[in-house]
N, C-alpha and C positions, 0 to 999 in steps of 0.2 A: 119890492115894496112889502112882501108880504114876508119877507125873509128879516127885514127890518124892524118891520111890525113884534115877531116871534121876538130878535133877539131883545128888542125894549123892555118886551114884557119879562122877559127872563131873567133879565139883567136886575128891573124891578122887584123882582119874588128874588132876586139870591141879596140883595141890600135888606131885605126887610125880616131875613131869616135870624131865629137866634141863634146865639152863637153861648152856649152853655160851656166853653171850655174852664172858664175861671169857676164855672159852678162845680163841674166836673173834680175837677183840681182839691177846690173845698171840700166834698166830699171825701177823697181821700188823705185831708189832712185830718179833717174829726175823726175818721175811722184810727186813726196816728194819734187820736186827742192831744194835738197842737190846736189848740180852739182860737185861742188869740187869732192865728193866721187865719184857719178855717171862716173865721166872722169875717174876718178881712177883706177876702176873697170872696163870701158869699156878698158883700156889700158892694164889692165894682160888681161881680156878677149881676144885679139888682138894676145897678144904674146905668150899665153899658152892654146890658148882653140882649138888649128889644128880646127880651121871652115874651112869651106866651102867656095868657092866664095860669096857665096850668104850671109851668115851669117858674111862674115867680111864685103861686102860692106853694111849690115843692121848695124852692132856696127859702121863703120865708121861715116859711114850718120846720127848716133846718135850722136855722137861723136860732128860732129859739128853743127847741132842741138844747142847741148850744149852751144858748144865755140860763135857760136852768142846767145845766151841768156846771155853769161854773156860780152860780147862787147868785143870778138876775133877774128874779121871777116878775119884776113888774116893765124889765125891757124884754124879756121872753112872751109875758101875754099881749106887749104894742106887736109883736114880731107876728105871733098866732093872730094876732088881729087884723092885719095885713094880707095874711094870707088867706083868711078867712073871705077877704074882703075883696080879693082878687080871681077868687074862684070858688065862689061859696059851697058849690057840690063838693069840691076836694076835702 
């Protein structure tokens, strides 16, 4: 029972874990300034990776990064807004 009990809960904590690979990824495409992709990729990141506060306001704040690099400064400050908004100490 109590073997059972353990493996639920574990099983429970590794489904609700993020999974940053597609952030990761982006990451090393803007450092490559493929930016197109890099937004791409931070944007499933966003919507499929269950982060953390802390880890969506990091892909956010990349995010727009981004968007002013490539001269979107009014969808780079929704981006900063977001992230602001997701982990306001960040």
């Amino acid at each position: 029972m109590l073997l059972a009990l353990l493996l639920s809960f574990w099983m429970a904590w590794g489904a609700a874990a993020e999974d940053l690979t597609l952030c990761r990824e982006a990451w090393e495409l803007s450092k490559a300034k493929k930016h197109d992709r890099a937004l791409e990729l931070y944007g499933e990141c966003v919507r499929n990776g269950g982060l953390s506060p802390s880890s969506l306001a990091w892909a956010e704040r990349n995010t727009g990064i981004l968007l002013l690099a490539k001269g979107e400064p009014v969808d780079a400050a929704g981006a900063f807004g977001r992230a602001l908004a997701a982990n306001p100490p960040d």
